[in-house]
N, C-alpha and C positions, 0 to 999 in steps of 0.2 A: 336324051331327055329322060329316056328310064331311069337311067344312074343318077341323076341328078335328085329327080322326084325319090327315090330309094335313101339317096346319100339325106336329102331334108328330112324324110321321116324319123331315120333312126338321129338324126341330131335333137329332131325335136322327140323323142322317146327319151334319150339323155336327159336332157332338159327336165321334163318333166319331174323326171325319176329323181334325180341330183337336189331340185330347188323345195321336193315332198320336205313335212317336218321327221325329224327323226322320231319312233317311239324311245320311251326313255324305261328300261327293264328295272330300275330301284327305283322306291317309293321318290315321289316330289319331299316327306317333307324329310329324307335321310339325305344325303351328301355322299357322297362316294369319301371322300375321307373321313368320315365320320363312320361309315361301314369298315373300313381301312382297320382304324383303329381299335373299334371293337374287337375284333378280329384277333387283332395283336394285346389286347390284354383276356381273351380267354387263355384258359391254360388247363393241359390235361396232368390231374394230381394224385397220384397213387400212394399205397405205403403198401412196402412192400419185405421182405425177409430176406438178410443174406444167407446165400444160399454156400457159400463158403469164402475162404480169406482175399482178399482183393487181389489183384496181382497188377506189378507194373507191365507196361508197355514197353517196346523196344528205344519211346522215346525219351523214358525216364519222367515226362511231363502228363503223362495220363494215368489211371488209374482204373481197371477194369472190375466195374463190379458187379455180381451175379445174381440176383434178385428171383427169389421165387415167393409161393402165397400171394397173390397180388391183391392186395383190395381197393376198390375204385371211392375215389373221393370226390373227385370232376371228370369228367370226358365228354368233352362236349361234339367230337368226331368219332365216339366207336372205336377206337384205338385199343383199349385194352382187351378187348375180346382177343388179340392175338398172341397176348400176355401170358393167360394164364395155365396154358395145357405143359408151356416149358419154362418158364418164367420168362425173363429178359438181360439182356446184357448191357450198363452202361458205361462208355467210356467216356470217362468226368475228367478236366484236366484240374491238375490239383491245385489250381491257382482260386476256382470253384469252390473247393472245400476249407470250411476253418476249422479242420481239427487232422491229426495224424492218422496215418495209416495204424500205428499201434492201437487207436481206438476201435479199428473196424474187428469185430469178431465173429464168426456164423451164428447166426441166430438174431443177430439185432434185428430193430426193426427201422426202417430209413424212409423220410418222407420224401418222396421227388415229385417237382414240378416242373414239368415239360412243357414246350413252346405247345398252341391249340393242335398242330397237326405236325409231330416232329416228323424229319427224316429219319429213316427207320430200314436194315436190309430186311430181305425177306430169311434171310436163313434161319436158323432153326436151334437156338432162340433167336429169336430178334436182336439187333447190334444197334442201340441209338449213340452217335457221333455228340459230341460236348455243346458243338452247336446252338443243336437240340434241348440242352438239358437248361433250364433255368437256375433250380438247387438243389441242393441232397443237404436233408437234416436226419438228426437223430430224433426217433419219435420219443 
Protein backbone atom coordinates (compact mmCIF):
# COMPACT_ATOMS: atom_id res chain seq x y z
CA UNK A 1 0.00 0.00 0.00
CA UNK A 2 3.02 2.36 0.72
CA UNK A 3 4.59 1.79 -2.76
CA UNK A 4 1.78 2.17 -4.31
CA UNK A 5 0.48 5.50 -2.48
CA UNK A 6 4.55 6.65 -3.07
CA UNK A 7 4.47 5.16 -6.75
CA UNK A 8 0.87 7.88 -7.27
CA UNK A 9 2.50 10.77 -5.84
CA UNK A 10 5.47 10.92 -7.77
CA UNK A 11 3.37 10.09 -11.09
CA UNK A 12 1.16 12.71 -10.11
CA UNK A 13 4.33 15.32 -9.40
CA UNK A 14 5.31 14.28 -13.11
CA UNK A 15 2.15 15.25 -14.32
CA UNK A 16 2.02 18.33 -12.91
CA UNK A 17 5.38 19.45 -13.67
CA UNK A 18 5.32 18.14 -17.61
CA UNK A 19 1.59 19.66 -18.36
CA UNK A 20 3.22 23.56 -16.46
CA UNK A 21 3.46 26.21 -19.60
CA UNK A 22 6.83 26.48 -20.57
CA UNK A 23 8.58 30.24 -19.82
CA UNK A 24 9.66 31.54 -23.02
CA UNK A 25 13.52 33.39 -22.46
CA UNK A 26 13.09 35.77 -25.98
CA UNK A 27 10.94 38.37 -26.36
CA UNK A 28 6.97 37.32 -27.71
CA UNK A 29 7.38 39.80 -30.37
CA UNK A 30 11.18 38.35 -31.89
CA UNK A 31 11.14 34.67 -33.33
CA UNK A 32 13.94 32.77 -32.73
CA UNK A 33 14.83 32.83 -36.44
CA UNK A 34 14.57 36.15 -36.59
CA UNK A 35 17.24 36.36 -33.55
CA UNK A 36 19.14 33.59 -35.93
CA UNK A 37 19.57 35.91 -38.37
CA UNK A 38 20.41 38.87 -37.04
CA UNK A 39 23.05 37.30 -35.64
CA UNK A 40 24.30 36.08 -38.93
CA UNK A 41 24.36 39.48 -40.60
CA UNK A 42 26.34 41.18 -37.71
CA UNK A 43 29.90 41.26 -38.61
CA UNK A 44 33.11 42.07 -36.87
CA UNK A 45 35.19 44.90 -39.31
CA UNK A 46 38.53 45.99 -38.83
CA UNK A 47 41.40 47.67 -41.07
CA UNK A 48 44.20 46.75 -40.36
CA UNK A 49 48.25 46.98 -41.68
CA UNK A 50 50.41 44.43 -43.20
CA UNK A 51 52.49 43.82 -41.21
CA UNK A 52 54.89 42.01 -43.68
CA UNK A 53 54.67 40.02 -47.29
CA UNK A 54 51.96 37.26 -47.29
CA UNK A 55 53.24 33.85 -47.45
CA UNK A 56 51.64 30.74 -48.85
CA UNK A 57 50.50 27.74 -47.04
CA UNK A 58 51.65 24.26 -47.60
CA UNK A 59 48.41 23.99 -49.53
CA UNK A 60 49.23 26.31 -52.16
CA UNK A 61 45.22 27.43 -51.69
CA UNK A 62 45.62 29.82 -48.74
CA UNK A 63 47.31 32.72 -48.23
CA UNK A 64 48.57 33.82 -44.68
CA UNK A 65 48.37 37.17 -43.92
CA UNK A 66 49.85 39.19 -40.96
CA UNK A 67 48.00 42.23 -39.75
CA UNK A 68 49.14 44.65 -37.24
CA UNK A 69 47.68 48.53 -36.28
CA UNK A 70 44.37 47.31 -35.84
CA UNK A 71 41.62 49.81 -35.96
CA UNK A 72 37.96 48.76 -35.11
CA UNK A 73 35.19 49.63 -37.36
CA UNK A 74 32.40 47.14 -35.93
CA UNK A 75 32.69 44.62 -33.12
CA UNK A 76 29.81 43.85 -32.00
CA UNK A 77 31.53 40.66 -29.49
CA UNK A 78 34.65 42.36 -28.08
CA UNK A 79 36.85 40.44 -30.45
CA UNK A 80 39.34 42.86 -31.11
CA UNK A 81 40.69 43.63 -27.86
CA UNK A 82 42.85 40.46 -28.47
CA UNK A 83 44.08 42.10 -31.72
CA UNK A 84 45.76 44.59 -30.92
CA UNK A 85 48.98 44.04 -28.51
CA UNK A 86 50.26 41.39 -31.40
CA UNK A 87 48.32 41.92 -34.29
CA UNK A 88 46.51 38.97 -36.03
CA UNK A 89 47.01 36.29 -38.54
CA UNK A 90 44.62 35.49 -41.52
CA UNK A 91 44.38 32.65 -43.39
CA UNK A 92 42.32 33.71 -46.51
CA UNK A 93 41.92 31.10 -49.34
CA UNK A 94 42.58 32.72 -52.44
CA UNK A 95 39.59 31.91 -54.01
CA UNK A 96 38.36 34.98 -51.25
CA UNK A 97 40.50 37.49 -52.89
CA UNK A 98 40.25 39.38 -56.22
CA UNK A 99 43.50 40.66 -56.75
CA UNK A 100 47.17 38.86 -56.70
CA UNK A 101 49.47 38.23 -54.32
CA UNK A 102 52.09 40.63 -56.21
CA UNK A 103 49.57 43.39 -55.08
CA UNK A 104 50.04 42.71 -51.32
CA UNK A 105 53.11 44.77 -49.94
CA UNK A 106 53.98 45.64 -46.03
CA UNK A 107 52.34 48.60 -45.17
CA UNK A 108 49.08 48.56 -47.07
CA UNK A 109 46.15 48.92 -45.39
CA UNK A 110 43.38 45.97 -45.89
CA UNK A 111 39.73 45.98 -44.83
CA UNK A 112 38.38 42.68 -43.24
CA UNK A 113 35.15 41.49 -42.34
CA UNK A 114 34.64 38.73 -40.22
CA UNK A 115 31.78 36.42 -39.30
CA UNK A 116 30.10 38.37 -35.69
CA UNK A 117 32.14 35.86 -33.54
CA UNK A 118 34.92 34.07 -35.79
CA UNK A 119 36.84 31.01 -34.80
CA UNK A 120 39.86 32.23 -33.58
CA UNK A 121 43.21 30.03 -31.78
CA UNK A 122 44.35 31.38 -28.79
CA UNK A 123 48.01 31.55 -29.80
CA UNK A 124 49.93 34.48 -29.91
CA UNK A 125 48.89 36.21 -32.52
CA UNK A 126 45.63 35.02 -32.89
CA UNK A 127 45.22 32.47 -36.14
CA UNK A 128 41.47 33.11 -37.88
CA UNK A 129 40.65 29.92 -40.33
CA UNK A 130 39.02 31.33 -44.00
CA UNK A 131 35.88 30.12 -42.68
CA UNK A 132 35.80 32.98 -40.57
CA UNK A 133 36.76 35.42 -42.81
CA UNK A 134 33.94 37.03 -44.97
CA UNK A 135 36.56 39.73 -47.13
CA UNK A 136 39.91 41.33 -47.39
CA UNK A 137 39.85 44.76 -49.41
CA UNK A 138 42.28 47.07 -50.13
CA UNK A 139 41.44 50.35 -48.06
Amino acid sequence: MKKYFLFSLCLLGLSITACQRPTSTTPSSQSASETIEEHESMSTIFIGELAKQPTEQDDQDTLQLYLKKITKVEDPESVLSSFHTNGVLLNVPKEQLAFSIDQFTPGIKLRCTLSAVPIMTMSIPPQIPGNSIKSVEFV
